[in-house]
C-alpha positions in Angstrom: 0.0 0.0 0.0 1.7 3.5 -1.0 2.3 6.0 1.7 -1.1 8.4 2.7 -0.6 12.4 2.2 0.0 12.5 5.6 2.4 10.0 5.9 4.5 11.6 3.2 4.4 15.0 4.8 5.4 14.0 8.1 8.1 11.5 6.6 9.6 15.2 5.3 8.7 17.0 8.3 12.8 17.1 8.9 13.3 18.9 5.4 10.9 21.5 6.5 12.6 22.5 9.7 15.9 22.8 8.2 14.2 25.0 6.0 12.3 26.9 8.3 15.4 27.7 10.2 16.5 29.8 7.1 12.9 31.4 7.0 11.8 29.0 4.1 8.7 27.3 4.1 7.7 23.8 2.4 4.8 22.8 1.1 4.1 19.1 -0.1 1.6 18.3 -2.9 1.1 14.7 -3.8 0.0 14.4 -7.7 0.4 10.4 -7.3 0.9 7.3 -4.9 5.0 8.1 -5.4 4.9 11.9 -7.2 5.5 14.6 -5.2 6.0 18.3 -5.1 7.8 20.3 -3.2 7.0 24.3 -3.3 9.6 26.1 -1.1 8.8 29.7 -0.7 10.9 32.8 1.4 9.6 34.3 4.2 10.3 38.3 4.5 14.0 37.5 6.5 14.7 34.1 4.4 18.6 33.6 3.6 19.1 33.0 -0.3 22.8 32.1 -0.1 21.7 29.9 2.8 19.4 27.6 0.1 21.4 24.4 -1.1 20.7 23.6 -4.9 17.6 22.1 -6.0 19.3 18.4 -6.6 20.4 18.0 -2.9 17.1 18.9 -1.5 15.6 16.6 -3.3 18.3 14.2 -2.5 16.9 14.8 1.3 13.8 14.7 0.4 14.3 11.3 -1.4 16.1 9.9 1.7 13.4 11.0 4.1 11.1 9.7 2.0 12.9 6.5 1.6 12.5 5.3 5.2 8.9 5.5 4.7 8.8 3.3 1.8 11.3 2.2 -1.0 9.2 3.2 -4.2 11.4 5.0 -6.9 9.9 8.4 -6.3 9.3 11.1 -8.6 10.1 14.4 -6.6 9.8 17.9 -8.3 11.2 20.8 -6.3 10.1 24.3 -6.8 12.4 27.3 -5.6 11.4 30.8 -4.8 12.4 33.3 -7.1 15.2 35.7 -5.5 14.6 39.0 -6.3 17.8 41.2 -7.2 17.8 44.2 -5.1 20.3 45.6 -7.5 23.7 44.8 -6.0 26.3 43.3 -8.4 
C-alpha cells in the first residue's frame, strides 16, 4: 500500500525544519501514490545564499522519504524566485 498524504508530509517533516530555520517554508503536494512536489517559498527575512541547490534537497527529500517506503519516487522541487535588489 503507497504512503497516505499524511504520511508523506510527516516523513519530510525534517526537510521543513531545516528550512524553516532559514525562514523558508515547504509545502508538499502529492499528484500520485509516489509523485511529489515540493514548493519552497521565502519568508520576508529568508537567507538566499543559505538555500542548497535544488538536486540536494531533493536528495533529502528522497532519503526521508525512503524510510517510509522504497518506491522509486518522482520528486519535483520548486524554488522561490530571488529577487535582485540591485547589487552586483
Amino acid at each position: 500500500m503507497s504512503p497516505s498524504a499524511e504520511e508523506i508530509t510527516r516523513a519530510l517533516a525534517p526537510l521543513s525544519a531545516v528550512l524553516a530555520a532559514d525562514d523558508f517554508r515547504l509545502e508538499v503536494s502529492h499528484a500520485g501514490a509516489s509523485n511529489v512536489m515540493l514548493t519552497i517559498t521565502a519568508g520576508p527575512t529568508a537567507c538566499p545564499t543559505c538555500l542548497v541547490p535544488e538536486q540536494i534537497t531533493r536528495r533529502m527529500a528522497e532519503q526521508h522519504l525512503n524510510k517510509l517506503s522504497r518506491e522509486e519516487w518522482l520528486i519535483e522541487v520548486a524554488y522561490p524566485s530571488v529577487a535582485s535588489d540591485g547589487a552586483e
